[in-house]
Backbone as a printed PyTorch tensor [residue, N CA C, xyz], in Angstrom:
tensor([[[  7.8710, -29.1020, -41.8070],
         [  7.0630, -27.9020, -41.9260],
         [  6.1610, -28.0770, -43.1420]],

        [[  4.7980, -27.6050, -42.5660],
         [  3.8790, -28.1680, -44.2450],
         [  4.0850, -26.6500, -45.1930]],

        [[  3.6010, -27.4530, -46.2180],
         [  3.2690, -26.0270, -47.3830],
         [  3.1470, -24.9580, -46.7410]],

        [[  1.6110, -24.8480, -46.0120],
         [  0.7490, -23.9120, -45.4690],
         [  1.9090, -22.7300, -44.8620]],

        [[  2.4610, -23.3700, -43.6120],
         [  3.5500, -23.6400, -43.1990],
         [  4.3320, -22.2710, -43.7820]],

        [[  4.9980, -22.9640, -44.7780],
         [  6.4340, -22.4210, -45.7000],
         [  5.3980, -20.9780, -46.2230]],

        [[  4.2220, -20.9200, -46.9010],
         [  3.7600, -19.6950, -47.5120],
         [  3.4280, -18.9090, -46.2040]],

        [[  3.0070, -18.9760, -45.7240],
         [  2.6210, -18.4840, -44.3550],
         [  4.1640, -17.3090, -43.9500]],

        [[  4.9310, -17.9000, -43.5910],
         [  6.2950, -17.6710, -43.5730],
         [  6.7680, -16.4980, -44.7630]],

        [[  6.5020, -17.0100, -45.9270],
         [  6.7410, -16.0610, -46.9880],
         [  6.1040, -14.8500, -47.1930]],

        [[  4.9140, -14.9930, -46.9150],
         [  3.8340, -14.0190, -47.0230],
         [  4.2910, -13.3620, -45.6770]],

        [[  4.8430, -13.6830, -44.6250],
         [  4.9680, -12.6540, -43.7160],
         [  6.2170, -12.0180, -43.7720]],

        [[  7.0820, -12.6890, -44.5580],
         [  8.1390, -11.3970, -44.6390],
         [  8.2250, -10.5610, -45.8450]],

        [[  7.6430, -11.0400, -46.8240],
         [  6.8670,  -9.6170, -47.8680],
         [  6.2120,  -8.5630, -47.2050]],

        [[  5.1170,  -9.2960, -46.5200],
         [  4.3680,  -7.6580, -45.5210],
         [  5.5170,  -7.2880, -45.0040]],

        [[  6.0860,  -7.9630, -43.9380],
         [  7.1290,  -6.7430, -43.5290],
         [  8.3780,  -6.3970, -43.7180]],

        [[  8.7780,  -6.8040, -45.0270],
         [  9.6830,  -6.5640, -45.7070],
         [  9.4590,  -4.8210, -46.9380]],

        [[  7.7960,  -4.9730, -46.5420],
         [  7.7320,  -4.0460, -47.2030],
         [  6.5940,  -2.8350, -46.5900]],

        [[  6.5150,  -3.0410, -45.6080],
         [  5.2450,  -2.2170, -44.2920],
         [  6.6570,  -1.8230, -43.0580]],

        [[  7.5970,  -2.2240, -43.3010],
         [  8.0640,  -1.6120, -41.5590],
         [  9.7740,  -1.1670, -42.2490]],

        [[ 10.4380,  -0.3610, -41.6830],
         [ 11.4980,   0.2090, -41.8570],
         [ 12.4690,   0.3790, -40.7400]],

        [[ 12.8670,  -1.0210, -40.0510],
         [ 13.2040,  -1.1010, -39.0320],
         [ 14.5870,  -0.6060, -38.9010]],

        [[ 14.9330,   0.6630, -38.3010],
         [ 16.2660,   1.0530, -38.5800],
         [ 17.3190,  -0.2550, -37.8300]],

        [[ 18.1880,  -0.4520, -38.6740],
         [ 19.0080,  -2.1520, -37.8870],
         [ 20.2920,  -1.4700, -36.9750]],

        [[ 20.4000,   0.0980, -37.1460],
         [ 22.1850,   0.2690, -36.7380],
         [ 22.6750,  -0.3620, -35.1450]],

        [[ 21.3890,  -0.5850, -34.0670],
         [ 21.3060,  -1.6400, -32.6240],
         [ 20.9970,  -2.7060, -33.1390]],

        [[ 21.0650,  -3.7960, -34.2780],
         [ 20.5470,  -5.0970, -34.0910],
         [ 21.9960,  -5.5990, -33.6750]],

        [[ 21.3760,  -6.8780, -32.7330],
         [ 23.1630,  -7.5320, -32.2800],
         [ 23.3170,  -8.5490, -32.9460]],

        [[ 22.3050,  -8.6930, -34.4360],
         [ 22.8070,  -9.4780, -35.5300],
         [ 23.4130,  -9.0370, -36.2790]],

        [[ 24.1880,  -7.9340, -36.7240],
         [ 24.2720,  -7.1980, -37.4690],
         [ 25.8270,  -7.8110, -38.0460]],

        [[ 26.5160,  -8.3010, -38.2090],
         [ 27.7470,  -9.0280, -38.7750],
         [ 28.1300, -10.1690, -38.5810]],

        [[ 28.8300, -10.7190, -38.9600],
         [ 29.2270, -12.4050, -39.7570],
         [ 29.5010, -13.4090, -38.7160]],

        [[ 28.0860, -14.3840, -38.7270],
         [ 28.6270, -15.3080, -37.9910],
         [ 28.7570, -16.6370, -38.7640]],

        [[ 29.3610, -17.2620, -37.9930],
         [ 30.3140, -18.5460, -37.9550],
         [ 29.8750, -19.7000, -37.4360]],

        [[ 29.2770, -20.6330, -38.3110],
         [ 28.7060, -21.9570, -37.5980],
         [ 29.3420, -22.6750, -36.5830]],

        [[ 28.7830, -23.2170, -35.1630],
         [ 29.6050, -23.8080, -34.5240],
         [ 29.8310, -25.1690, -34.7620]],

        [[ 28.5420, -25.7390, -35.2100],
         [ 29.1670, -27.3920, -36.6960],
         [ 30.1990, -27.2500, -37.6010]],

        [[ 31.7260, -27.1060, -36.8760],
         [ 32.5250, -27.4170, -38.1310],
         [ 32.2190, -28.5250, -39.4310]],

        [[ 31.5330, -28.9970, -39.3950],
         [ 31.2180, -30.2340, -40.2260],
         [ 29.7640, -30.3870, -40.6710]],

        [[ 29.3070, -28.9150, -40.4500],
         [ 27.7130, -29.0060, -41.5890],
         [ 27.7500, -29.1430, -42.8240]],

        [[ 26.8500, -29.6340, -43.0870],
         [ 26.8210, -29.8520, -44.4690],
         [ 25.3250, -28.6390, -44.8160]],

        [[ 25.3820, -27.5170, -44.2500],
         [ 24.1360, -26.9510, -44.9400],
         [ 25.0020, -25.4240, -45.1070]],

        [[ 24.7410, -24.6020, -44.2010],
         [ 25.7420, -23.0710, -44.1530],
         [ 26.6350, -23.0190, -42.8670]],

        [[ 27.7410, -22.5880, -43.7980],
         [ 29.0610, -22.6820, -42.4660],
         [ 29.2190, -21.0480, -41.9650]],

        [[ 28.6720, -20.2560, -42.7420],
         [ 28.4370, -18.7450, -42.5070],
         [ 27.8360, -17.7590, -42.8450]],

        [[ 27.1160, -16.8480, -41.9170],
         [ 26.2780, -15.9200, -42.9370],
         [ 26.5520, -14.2520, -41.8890]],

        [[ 26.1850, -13.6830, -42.9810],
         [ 26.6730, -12.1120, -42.9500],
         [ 25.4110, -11.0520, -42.6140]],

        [[ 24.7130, -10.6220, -41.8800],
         [ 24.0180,  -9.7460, -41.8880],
         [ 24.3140,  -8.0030, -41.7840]],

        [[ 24.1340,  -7.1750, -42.6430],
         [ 24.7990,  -5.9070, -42.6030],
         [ 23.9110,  -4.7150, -42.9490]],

        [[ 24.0120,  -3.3060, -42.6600],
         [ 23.0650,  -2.2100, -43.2060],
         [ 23.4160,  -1.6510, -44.7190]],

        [[ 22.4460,  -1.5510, -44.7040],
         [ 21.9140,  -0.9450, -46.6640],
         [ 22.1100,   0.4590, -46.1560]],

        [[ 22.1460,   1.4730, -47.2320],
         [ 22.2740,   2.8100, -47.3080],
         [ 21.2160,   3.0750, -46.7810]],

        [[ 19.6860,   2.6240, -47.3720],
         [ 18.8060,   3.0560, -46.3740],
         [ 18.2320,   2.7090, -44.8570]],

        [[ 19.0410,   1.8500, -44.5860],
         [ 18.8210,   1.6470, -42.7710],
         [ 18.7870,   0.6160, -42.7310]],

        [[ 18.3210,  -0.2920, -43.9730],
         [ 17.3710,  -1.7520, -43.6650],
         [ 18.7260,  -2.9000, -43.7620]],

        [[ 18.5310,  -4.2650, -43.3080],
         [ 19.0790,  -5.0590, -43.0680],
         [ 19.4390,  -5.7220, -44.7990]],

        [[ 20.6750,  -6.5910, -44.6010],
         [ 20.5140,  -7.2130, -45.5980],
         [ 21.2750,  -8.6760, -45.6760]],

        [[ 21.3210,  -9.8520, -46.1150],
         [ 21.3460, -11.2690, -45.6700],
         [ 22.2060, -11.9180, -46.5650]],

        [[ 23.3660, -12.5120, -46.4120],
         [ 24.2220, -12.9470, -47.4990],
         [ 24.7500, -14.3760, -46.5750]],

        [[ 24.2970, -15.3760, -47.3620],
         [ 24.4540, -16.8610, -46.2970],
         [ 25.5240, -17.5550, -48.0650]],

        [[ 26.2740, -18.2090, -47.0010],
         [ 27.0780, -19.7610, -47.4870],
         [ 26.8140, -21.0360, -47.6130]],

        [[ 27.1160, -21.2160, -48.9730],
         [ 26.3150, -23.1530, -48.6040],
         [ 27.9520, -23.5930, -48.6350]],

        [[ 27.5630, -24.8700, -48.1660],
         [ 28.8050, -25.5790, -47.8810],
         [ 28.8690, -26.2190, -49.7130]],

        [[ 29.7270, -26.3360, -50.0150],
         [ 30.3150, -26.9780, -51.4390],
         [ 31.9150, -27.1910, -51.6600]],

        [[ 32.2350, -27.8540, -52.2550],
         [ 33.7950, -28.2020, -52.7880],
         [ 34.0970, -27.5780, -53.8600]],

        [[ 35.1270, -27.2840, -54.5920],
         [ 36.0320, -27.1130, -53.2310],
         [ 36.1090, -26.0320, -52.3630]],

        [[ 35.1450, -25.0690, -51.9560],
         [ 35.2030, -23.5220, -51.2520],
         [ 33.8780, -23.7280, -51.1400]],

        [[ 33.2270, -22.9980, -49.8390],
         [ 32.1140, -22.7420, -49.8220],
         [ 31.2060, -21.5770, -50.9930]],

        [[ 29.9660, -21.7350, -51.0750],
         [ 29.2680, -20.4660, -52.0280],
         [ 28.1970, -19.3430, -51.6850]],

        [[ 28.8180, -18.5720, -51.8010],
         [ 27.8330, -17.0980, -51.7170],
         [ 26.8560, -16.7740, -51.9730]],

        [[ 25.8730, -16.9390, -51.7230],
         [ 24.3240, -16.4730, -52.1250],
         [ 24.1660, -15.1950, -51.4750]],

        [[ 23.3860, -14.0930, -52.6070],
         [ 22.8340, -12.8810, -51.7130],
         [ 23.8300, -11.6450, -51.9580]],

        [[ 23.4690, -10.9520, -51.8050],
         [ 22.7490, -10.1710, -50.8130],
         [ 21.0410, -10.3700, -51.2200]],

        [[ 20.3210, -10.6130, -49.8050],
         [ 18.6480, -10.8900, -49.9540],
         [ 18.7450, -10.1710, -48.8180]],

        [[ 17.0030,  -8.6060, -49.2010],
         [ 16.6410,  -7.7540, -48.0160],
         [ 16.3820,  -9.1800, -46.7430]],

        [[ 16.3630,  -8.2070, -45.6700],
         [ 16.0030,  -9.0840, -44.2420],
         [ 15.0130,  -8.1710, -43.5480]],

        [[ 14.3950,  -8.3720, -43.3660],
         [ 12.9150,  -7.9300, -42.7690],
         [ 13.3880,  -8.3800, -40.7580]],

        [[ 14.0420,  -7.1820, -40.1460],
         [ 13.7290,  -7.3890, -38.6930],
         [ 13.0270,  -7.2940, -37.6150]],

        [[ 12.8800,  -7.3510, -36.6180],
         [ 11.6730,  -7.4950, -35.7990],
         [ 11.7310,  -5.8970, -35.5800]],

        [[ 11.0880,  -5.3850, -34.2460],
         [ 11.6200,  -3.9690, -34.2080],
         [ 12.6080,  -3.8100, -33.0310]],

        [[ 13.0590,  -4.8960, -32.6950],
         [ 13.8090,  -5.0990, -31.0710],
         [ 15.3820,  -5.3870, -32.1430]],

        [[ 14.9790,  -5.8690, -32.8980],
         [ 16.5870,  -6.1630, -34.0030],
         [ 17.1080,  -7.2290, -33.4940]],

        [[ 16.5830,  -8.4890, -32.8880],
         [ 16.7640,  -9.8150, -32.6570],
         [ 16.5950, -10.9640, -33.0650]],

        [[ 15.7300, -10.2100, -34.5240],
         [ 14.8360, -11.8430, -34.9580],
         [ 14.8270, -11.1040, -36.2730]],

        [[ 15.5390, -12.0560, -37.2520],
         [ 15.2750, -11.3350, -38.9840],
         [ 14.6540, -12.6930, -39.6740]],

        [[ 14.4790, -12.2480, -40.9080],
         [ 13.7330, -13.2230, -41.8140],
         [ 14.4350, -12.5250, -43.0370]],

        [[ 14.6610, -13.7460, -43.9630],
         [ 15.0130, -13.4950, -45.3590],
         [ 14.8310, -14.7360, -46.2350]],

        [[ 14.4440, -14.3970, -47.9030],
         [ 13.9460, -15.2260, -48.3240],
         [ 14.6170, -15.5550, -49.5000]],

        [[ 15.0350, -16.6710, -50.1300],
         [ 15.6850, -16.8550, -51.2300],
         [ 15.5550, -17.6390, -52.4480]],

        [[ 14.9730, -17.4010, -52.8900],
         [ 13.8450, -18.0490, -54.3750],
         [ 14.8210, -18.3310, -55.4450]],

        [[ 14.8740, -19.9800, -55.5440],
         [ 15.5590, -20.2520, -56.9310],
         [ 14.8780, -20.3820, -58.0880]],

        [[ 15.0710, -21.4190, -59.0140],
         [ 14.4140, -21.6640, -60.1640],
         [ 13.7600, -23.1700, -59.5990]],

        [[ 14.2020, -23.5870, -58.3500],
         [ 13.0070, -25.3880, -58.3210],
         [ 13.5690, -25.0540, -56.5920]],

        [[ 13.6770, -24.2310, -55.4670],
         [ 12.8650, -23.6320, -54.5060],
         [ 13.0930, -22.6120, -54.1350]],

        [[ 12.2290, -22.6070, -52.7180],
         [ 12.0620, -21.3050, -51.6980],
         [ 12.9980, -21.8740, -50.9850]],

        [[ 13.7940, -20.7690, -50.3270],
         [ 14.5320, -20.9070, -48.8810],
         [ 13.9530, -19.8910, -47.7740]],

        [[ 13.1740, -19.9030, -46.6890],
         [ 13.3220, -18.8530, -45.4960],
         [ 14.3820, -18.9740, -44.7500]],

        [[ 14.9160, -17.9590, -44.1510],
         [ 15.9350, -17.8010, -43.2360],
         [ 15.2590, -17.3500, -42.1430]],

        [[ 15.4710, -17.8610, -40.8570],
         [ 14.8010, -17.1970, -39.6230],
         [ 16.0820, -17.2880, -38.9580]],

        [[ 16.6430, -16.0500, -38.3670],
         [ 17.7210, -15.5140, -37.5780],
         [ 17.1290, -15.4470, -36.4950]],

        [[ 17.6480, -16.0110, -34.8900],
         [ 17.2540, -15.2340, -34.1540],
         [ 18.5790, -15.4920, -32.8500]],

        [[ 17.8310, -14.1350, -32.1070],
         [ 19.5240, -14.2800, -30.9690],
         [ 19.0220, -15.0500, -29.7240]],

        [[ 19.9840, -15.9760, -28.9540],
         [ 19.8930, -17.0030, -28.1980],
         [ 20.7750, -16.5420, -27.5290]],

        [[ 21.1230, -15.5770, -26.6590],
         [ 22.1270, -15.1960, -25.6460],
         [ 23.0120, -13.9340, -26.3860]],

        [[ 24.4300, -15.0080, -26.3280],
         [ 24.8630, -14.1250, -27.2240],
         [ 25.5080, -15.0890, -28.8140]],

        [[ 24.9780, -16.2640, -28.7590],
         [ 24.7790, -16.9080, -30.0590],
         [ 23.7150, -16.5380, -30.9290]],

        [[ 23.3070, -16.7830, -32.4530],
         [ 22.4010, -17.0420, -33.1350],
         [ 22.1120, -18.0840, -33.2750]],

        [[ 20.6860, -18.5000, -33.6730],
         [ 20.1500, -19.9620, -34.4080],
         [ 19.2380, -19.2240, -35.3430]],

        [[ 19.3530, -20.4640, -36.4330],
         [ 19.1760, -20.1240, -38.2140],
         [ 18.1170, -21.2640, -38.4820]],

        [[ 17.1760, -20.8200, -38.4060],
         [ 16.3130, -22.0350, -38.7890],
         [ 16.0500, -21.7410, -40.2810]],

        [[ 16.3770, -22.7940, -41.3920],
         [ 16.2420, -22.7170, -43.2640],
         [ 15.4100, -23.8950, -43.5470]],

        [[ 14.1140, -22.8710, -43.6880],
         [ 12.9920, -24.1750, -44.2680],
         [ 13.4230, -23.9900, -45.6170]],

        [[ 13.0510, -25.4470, -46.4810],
         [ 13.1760, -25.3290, -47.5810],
         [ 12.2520, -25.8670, -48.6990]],

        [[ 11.3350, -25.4090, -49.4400],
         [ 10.2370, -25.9840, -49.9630],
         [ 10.5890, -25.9040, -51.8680]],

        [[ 10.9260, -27.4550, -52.3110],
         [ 10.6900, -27.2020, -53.3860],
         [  9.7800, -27.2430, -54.5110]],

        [[ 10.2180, -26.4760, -56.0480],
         [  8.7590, -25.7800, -56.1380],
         [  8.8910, -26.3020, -57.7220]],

        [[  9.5420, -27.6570, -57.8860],
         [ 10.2600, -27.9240, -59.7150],
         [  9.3710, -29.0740, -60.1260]],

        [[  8.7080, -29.7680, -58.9030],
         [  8.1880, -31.0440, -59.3280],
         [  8.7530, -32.2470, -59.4050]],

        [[  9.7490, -32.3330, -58.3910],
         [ 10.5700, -33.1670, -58.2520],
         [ 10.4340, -34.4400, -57.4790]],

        [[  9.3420, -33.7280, -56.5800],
         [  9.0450, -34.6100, -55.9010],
         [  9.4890, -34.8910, -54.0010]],

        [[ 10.4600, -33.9910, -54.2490],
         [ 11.0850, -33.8630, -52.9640],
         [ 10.7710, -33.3160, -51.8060]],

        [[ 10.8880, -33.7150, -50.9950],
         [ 10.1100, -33.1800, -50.0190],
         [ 10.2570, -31.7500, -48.8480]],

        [[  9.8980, -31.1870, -48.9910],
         [ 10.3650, -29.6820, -47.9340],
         [ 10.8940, -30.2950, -46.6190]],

        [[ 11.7940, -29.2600, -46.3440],
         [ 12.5050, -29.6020, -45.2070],
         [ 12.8290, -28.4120, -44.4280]],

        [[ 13.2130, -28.7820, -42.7230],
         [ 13.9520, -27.5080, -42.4470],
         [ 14.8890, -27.6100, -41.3820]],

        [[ 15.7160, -27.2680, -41.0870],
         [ 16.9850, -27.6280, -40.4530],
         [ 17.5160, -26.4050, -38.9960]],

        [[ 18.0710, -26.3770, -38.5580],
         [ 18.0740, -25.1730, -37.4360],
         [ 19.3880, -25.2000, -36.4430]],

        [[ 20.6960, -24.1990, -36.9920],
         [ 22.0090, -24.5080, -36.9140],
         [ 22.1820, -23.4370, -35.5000]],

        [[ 23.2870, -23.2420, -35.1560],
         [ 24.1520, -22.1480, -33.9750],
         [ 25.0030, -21.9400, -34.8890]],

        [[ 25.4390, -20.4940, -34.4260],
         [ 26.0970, -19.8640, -35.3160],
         [ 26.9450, -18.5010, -33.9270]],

        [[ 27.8680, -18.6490, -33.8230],
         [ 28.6780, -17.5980, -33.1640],
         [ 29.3030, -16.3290, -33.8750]],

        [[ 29.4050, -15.3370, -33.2940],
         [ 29.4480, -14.2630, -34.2300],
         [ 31.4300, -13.9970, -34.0830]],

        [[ 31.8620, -13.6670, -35.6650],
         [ 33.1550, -13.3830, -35.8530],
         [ 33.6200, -12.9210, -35.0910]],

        [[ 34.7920, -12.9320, -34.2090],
         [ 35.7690, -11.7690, -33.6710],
         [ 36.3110, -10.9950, -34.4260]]])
């Protein structure tokens, strides 16, 4: 995914992270799913849930030793059908987008990742299944 790409992406879930008020209490993303790659090495789980005021909100796992790690809560900007979210997660050397969307009755997580330290490294983006908790 180029630069253009990754800001493009960012810039669209600021607008509607902050132009639309999509009430989430029907999204059928709305709680914790569960990667079906036992053996990713990127997020083995992420949590989507409602805020006091209606809106969505995004709490993903990176895989690490010895326990996985918690990032978030980050707002999630949803479509207005409540099938497709976006969330964004800004370190100190990158950006992460999260693109949620529903595939039946699975999710797929596409996490571009653009870094921003001068490292040299190159943006990337990856795109997992994810089944939702019983």
């Amino acid at each position: 995914m180029s630069n253009l790409s990754i800001t493009l992406l960012i810039v669209t879930f600021l607008f509607a992270a902050a132009f639309s008020r999509v009430h989430a209490e029907d999204s059928p993303l709305v709680g914790t799913w569960i990667n079906t790659n036992e053996d990713t090495r990127a997020c083995p789980k992420f949590e989507i849930s409602l805020t006091d005021e209606g809106t969505a909100s995004f709490i993903w796992w990176g895989k690490t030793s010895p326990k996985d790690s918690r990032y978030g809560p980050f707002p999630m900007a949803l479509s207005e059908d409540g099938k497709t979210g976006t969330a964004e997660h800004i370190t100190k050397f990158s950006e992460m987008v999260f693109t949620v969307k529903m595939k039946g009755s699975r999710a797929a997580m596409e996490m571009a990742t653009k870094y921003t330290d001068d490292s040299g490294r190159k943006a990337f983006e990856l795109e997992e299944k994810f089944e939702k908790e019983k």
